[in-house]
N, C-alpha and C positions, 0 to 999 in steps of 0.2 A: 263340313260339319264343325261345331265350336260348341265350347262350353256356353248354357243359357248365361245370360249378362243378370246381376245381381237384380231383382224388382220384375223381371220379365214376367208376363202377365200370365204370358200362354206359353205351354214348354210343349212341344210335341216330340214324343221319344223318337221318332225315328230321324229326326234331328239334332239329338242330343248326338256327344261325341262319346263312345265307349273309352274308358281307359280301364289301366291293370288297378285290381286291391291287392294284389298278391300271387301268386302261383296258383291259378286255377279259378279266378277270381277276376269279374267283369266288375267295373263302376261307372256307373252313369249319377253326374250331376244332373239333380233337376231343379224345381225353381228354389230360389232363395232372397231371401233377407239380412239383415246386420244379425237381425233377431233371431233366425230358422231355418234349415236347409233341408231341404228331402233327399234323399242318394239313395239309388236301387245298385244292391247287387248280386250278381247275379254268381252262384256258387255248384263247382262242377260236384260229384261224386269225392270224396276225400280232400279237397281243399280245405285248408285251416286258414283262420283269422286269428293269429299269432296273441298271444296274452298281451295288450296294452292296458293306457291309460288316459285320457287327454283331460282340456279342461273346460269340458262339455257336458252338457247334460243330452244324455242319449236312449230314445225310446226306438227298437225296434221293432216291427211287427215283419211276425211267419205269412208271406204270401203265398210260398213253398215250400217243401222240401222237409227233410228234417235233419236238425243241428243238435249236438252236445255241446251246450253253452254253458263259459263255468263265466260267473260273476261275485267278486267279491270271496272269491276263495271257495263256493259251489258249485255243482255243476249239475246240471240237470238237462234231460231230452227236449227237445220244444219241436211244434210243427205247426203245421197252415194257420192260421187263425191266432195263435199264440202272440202273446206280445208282451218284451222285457225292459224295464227298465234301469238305464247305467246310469247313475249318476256322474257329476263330476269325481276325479281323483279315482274313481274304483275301477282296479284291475277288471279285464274280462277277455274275454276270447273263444271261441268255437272251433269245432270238426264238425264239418258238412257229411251227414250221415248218409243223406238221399239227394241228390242234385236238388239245387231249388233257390228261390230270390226271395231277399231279406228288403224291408221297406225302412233305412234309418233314419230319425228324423232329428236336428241337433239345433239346443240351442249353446250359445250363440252358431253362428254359422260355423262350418269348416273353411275359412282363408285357404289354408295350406292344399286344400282338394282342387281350388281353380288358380293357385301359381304356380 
């Protein structure tokens, strides 16, 4: 298994290669571009996605579970169906309330997620 190669047309997850986001915290790269990258991860009971920032624009959408997601200095509950948007520069971070997988979608791509 390896990371998809940047353009790949067709990403089949069970080919994708799992790595850590964190303590508790599955990351699977999927396809991408210079332009966009899609990343699933995948979030146990109680794992936290630490308060950052990058300089991305980042939309997520709740495929599962439910998170206390603070952005931009609030924080609010979000679940299945739900979907938030981080701009570049703005603080954010979660508490995985109920186990469950987060769909990020970033543009420019994350470099730093496949070296």
């Amino acid at each position: 298994m390896d990371y998809p190669k940047k353009k790949q047309r067709w990403v089949e997850h069970d080919l994708t290669e799992p790595g850590s986001g964190g303590a508790g915290v599955t990351r699977r790269v999927l396809a991408y571009t210079d332009g966009v990258m899609a990343v699933e991860n995948t979030f146990e009971e109680g794992a936290v996605g630490a308060l950052h920032s990058h300089p991305h624009t980042q939309i997520t959408y709740v495929v599962s579970g439910e998170f206390d997601f603070t952005i931009g200095g609030v924080t609010r509950t979000v679940r299945a169906g739900d979907t938030l948007l981080k701009e570049d520069g703005v603080e954010h971070g979660c508490v995985c309330r109920k186990a469950g997988v987060l769909l990020d979608i970033f543009a420019p791509m994350r470099e730093d997620f496949v070296n």
